[in-house]
FINUBA-324867 format. One record per residue (C-alpha): x, y, z; residue in one letter. Coordinates in nm, 3 decimals. Example, Ala and Ser with C-alpha at 12.3 -4.5 7.8 and 13.67 -1.06 7.14 Angstrom:
2
       px       py       pz  resn
    1.230   -0.450    0.780     a
    1.367   -0.106    0.714     s
//
This chain:
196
       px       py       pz  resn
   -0.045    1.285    0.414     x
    0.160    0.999    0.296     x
   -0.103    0.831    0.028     x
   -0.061    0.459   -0.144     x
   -0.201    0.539   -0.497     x
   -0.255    0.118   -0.651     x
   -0.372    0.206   -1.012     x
   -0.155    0.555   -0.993     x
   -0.101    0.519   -1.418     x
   -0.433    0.440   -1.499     x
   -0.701    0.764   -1.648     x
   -0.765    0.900   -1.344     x
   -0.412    0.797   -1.140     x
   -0.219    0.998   -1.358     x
   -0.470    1.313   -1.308     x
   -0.463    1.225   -0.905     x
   -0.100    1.220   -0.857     x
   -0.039    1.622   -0.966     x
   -0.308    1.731   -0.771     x
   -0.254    1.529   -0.464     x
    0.129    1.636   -0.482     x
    0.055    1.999   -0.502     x
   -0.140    2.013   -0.180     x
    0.146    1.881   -0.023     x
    0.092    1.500   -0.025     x
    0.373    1.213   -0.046     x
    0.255    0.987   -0.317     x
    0.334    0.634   -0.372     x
    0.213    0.558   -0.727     x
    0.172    0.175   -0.747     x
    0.208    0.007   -1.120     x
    0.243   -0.342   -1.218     x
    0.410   -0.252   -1.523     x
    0.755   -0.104   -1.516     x
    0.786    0.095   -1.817     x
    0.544    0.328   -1.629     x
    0.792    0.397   -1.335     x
    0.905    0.658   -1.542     x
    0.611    0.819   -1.607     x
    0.487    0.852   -1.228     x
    0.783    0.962   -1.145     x
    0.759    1.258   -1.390     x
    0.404    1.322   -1.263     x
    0.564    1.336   -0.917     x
    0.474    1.022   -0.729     x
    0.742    0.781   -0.588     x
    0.678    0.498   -0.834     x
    0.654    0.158   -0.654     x
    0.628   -0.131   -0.892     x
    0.429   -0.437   -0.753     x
    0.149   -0.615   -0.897     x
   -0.109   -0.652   -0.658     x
   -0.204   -0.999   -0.656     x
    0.129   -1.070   -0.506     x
   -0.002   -1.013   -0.171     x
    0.378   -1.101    0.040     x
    0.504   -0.810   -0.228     x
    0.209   -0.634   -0.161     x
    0.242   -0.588    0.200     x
    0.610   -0.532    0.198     x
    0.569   -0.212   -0.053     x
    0.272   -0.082    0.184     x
    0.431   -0.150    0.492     x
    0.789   -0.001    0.375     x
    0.570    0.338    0.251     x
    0.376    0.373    0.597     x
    0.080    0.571    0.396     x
   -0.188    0.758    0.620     x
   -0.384    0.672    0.305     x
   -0.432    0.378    0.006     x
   -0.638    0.492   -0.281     x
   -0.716    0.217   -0.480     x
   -0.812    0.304   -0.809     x
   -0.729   -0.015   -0.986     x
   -0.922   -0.166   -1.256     x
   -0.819   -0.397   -1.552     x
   -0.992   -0.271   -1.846     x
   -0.852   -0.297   -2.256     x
   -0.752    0.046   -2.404     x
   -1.066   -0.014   -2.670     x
   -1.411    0.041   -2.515     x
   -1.540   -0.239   -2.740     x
   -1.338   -0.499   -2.610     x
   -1.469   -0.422   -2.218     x
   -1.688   -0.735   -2.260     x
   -1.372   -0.923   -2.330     x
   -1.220   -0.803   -1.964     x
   -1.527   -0.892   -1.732     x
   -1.366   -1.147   -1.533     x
   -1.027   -0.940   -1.515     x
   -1.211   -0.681   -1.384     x
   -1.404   -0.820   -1.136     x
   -1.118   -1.063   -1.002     x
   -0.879   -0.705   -0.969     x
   -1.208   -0.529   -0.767     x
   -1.215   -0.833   -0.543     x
   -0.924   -1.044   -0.525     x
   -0.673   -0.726   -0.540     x
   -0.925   -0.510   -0.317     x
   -0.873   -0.790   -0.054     x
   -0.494   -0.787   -0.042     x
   -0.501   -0.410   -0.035     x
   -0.710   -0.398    0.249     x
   -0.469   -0.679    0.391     x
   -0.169   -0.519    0.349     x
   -0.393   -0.264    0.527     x
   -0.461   -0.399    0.839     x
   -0.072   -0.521    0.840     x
    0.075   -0.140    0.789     x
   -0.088    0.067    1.058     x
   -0.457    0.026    0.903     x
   -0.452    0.360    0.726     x
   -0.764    0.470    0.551     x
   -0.904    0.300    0.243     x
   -1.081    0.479   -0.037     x
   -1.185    0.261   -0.368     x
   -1.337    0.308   -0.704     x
   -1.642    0.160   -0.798     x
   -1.900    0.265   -1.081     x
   -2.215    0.480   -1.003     x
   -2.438    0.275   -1.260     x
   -2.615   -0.049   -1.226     x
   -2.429   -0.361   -1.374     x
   -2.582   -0.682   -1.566     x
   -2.636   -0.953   -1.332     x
   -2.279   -1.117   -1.269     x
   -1.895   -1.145   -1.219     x
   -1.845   -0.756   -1.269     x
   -2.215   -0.658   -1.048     x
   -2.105   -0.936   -0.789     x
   -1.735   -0.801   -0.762     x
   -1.857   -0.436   -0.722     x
   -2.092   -0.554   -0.439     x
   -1.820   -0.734   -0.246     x
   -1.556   -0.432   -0.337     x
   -1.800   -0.208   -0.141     x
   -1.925   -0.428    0.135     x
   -1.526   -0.495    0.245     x
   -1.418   -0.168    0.221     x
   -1.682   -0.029    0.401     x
   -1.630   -0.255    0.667     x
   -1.293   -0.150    0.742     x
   -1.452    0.203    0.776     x
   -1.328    0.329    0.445     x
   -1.473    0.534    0.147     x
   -1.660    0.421   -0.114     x
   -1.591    0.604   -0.473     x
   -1.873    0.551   -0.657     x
   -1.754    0.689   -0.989     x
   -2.012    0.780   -1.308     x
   -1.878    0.707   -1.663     x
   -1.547    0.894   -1.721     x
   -1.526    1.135   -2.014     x
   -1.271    1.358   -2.121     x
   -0.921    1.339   -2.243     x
   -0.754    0.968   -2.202     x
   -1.109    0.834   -2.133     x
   -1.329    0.602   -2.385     x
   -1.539    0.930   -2.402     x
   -1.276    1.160   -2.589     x
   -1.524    1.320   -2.825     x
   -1.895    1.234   -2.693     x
   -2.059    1.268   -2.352     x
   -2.157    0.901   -2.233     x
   -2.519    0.882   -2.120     x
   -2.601    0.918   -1.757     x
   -2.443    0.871   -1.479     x
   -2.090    1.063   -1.609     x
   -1.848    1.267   -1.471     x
   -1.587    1.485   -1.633     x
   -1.257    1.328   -1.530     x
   -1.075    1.637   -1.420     x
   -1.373    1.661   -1.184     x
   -1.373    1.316   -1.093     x
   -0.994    1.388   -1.010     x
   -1.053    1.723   -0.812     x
   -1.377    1.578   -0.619     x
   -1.159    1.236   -0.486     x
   -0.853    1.470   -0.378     x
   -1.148    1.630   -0.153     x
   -1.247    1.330   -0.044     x
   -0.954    1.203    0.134     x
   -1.117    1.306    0.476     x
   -1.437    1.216    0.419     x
   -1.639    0.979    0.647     x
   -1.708    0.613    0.620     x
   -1.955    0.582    0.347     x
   -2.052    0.601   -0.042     x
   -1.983    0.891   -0.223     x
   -2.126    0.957   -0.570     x
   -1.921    1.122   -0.772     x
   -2.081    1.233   -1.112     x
   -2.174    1.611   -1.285     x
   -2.488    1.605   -1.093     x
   -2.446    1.837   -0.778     x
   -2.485    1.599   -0.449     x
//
């Protein structure tokens, strides 16, 4: 499958693209920053650089790759888990605002499938609960996949050298379990160490 990866150099991007590539997938790897082009590319994607609030770029970049697939694993979070507090509104405004012009540039390339991150744990009242709840309401009415992700731990995670509490997934797991995903059904999938 031809698959539109929009967060492809983010923690778990950069662990999707080699697996995704080795069972025979065509990867675009979508950054907004363009000294990672290099980096997907050595990973094995096709790097596409676009920032996803541009929705006219936006759907020109989908519609020129013709995926079967977008992935959207896009979040705007600082490298410091301390300073998470600081990127609420980033965050949330990415899960909505750039969730919506994916799902646009969607409907204007074919409609291929959408599949999108979202957490497995319950969020404060607010910007970041309210954008997860529209994130999954809109993607679920265009009959894609929900990926409800627990905490990421692991190498290149916040988690490096403690297990978070409850709901938490490995993110080599995380990585493996989304590449299976890619035909699932409409729906929400869970995706922490706890066997479904």
């Amino acid at each position: 499958m031809r698959i539109f990866l929009a967060g492809a150099s983010g923690v778990i991007g950069q662990r999707l693209i080699p697996r995704l590539v080795k069972e025979g997938h065509v990867v675009g790897g979508m950054t907004r920053s363009a000294g990672k082009t290099e980096l997907l590319a050595r990973l094995g994607a096709e790097p596409i650089l676009c920032d996803v609030f541009d929705q006219d770029a936006l759907v020109k970049v989908v519609r020129d790759f013709a995926p079967d697939v977008i992935l959207n694993e896009l979040t705007d979070l600082p490298d410091e888990a301390e300073k998470i507090g600081d990127h609420v509104e980033l965050n949330a405004r990415i899960r909505t605002e750039g969730n919506q012009n994916l799902i646009e540039a969607a409907r204007k390339s074919g409609s291929p499938k959408i599949l999108a991150q979202t957490v497995a744990w319950q969020l404060q009242a607010g910007p970041g609960a309210d954008a997860v709840a529209e994130l999954e309401r809109s993607v679920l009415a265009e009959g894609g996949v929900v990926l409800s992700y627990g905490q990421f731990y692991g190498p290149g995670t916040y988690y490096e050298q403690r297990i978070p509490a409850e709901p938490r997934v490995q993110i080599d797991h995380a990585a493996d379990r989304t590449v299976e995903l890619l035909d699932a059904p409409s729906g929400v999938v869970v995706i922490t160490d706890q066997p479904a």
